[in-house]
C-alpha positions in Angstrom: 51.5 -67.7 -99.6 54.9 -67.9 -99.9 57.4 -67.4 -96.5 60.0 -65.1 -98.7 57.2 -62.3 -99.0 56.0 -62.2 -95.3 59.3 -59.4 -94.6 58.2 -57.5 -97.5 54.5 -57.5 -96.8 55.3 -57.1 -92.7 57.3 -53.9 -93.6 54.0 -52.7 -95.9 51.6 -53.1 -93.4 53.7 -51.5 -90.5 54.4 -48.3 -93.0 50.6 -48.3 -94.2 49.3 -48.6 -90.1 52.1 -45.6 -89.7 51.0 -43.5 -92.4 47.3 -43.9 -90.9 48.1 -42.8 -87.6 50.1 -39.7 -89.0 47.4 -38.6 -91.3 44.9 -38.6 -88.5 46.3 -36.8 -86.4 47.3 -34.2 -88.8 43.3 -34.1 -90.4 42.0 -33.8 -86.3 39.8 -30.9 -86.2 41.4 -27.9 -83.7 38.9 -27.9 -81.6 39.8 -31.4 -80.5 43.2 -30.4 -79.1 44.2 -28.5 -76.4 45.8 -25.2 -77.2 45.0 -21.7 -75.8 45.8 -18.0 -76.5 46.1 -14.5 -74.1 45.3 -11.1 -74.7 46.9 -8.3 -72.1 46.7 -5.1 -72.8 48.5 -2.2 -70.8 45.7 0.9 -70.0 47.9 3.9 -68.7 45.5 6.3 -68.0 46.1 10.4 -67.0 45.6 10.0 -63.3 49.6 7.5 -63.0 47.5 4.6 -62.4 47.8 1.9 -65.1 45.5 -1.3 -65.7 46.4 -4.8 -67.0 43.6 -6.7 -68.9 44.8 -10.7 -69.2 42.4 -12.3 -70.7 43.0 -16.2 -71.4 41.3 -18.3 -74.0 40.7 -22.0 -74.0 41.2 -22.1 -77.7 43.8 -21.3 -80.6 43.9 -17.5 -81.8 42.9 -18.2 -85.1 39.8 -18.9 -83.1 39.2 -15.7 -81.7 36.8 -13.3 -84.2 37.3 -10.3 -81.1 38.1 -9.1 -77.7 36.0 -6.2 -76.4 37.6 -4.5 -73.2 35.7 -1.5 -71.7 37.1 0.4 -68.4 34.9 1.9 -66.1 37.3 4.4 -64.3 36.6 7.2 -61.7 35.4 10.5 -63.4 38.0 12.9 -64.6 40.5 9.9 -65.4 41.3 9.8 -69.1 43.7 7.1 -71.1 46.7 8.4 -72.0 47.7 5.3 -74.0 47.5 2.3 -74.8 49.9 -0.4 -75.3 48.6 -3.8 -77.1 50.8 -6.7 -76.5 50.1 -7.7 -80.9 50.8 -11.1 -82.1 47.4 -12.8 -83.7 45.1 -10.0 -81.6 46.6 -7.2 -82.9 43.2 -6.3 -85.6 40.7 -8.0 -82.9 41.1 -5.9 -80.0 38.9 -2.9 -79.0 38.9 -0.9 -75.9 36.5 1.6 -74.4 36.4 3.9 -71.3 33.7 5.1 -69.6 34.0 7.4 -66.6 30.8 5.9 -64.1 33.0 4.1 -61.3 33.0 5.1 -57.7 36.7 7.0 -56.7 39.5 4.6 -57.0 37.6 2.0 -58.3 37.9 0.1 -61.5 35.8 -2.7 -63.4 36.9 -3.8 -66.7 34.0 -5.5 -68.6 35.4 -8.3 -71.5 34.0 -10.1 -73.9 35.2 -12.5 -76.2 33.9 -13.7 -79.5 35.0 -16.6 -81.0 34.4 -18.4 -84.9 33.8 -22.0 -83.6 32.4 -23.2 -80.4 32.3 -22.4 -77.2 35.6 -22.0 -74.6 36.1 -21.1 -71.3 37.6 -17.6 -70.5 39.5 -16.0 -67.5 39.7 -12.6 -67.3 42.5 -11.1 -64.7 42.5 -7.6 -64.5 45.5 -6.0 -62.6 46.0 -2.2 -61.4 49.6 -2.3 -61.5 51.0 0.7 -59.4 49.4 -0.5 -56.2 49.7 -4.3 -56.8 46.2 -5.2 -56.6 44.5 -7.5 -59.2 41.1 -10.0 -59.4 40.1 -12.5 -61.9 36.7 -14.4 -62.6 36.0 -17.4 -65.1 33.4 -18.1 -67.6 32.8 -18.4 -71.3 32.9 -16.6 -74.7 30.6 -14.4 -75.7 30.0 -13.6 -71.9 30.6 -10.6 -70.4 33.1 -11.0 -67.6 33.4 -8.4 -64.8 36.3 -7.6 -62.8 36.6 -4.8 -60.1 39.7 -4.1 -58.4 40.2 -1.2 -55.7 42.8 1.1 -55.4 42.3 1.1 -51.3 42.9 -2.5 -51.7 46.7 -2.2 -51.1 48.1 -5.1 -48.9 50.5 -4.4 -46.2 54.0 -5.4 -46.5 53.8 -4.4 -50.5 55.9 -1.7 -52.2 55.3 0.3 -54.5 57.1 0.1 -58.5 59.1 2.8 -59.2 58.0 4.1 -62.5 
């Protein structure tokens, strides 16, 4: 071995240990890195009340197969619209409403099904015109249950103008 190659070889061996390193972590499966996504869709139903459904997702949205939302609203309240936030959800989101809660009560019921794996889930669900909201935790392909109360109003709060 010769003392005139030992640059030339010192600068292969540095590229070739770079080159490594940046083609694993480029070939890292997704599932190994931390990313999430959030759905929230806006529920304006025919009764001036309107419901906020976050639901975050320990994974990337290419991830997410669906996101099932159901309401469970007083009888006699109908959805005038609803407004989907879009972005990678915008095909994967369903929403239904059935009319079996108690008077100014609402549960929203969400599921989420994912391609790959298993990730953790909150779901925050937020009845915005009085300021009141509840979350609860768990996993996809669970169905996660959140009930929030109109009466529920804190003191001190004021109401939105719409």
């Amino acid at each position: 071995m010769s003392d005139r190659n030992l640059p030339a070889r010192s600068v292969t061996i540095i590229s070739l240990l770079f080159l490594a390193l940046f083609v694993v972590a480029d070939w890292s499966p997704a599932e190994a890195r931390f990313s999430s996504c959030a759905t929230d869709p806006l529920v304006f139903l025919s009764n001036g009340d309107w419901v906020q459904i976050t639901a975050k997702v320990s994974t990337d949205a290419s991830n997410v197969k669906a996101v099932s939302y159901a309401l469970h609203a007083p009888p006699g309240v109908g959805v005038v619209r609803i407004v989907y936030t879009g972005g990678p959800f915008a095909e994967k989101e369903t929403f239904a409403l059935y009319n079996d809660a108690a008077l100014n009560r609402y549960t929203t019921d969400t599921v989420v099904d994912t391609w790959v794996g298993q990730a953790t889930v909150t779901v925050t669900t937020a009845l915005r015109v009085y300021q009141v909201s509840a979350s609860v935790s768990g996993y996809t392909q669970q169905h996660l249950r959140v009930t929030v109360d109109r009466n529920a109003v804190r003191s001190g709060w004021s109401l939105p103008h719409p």
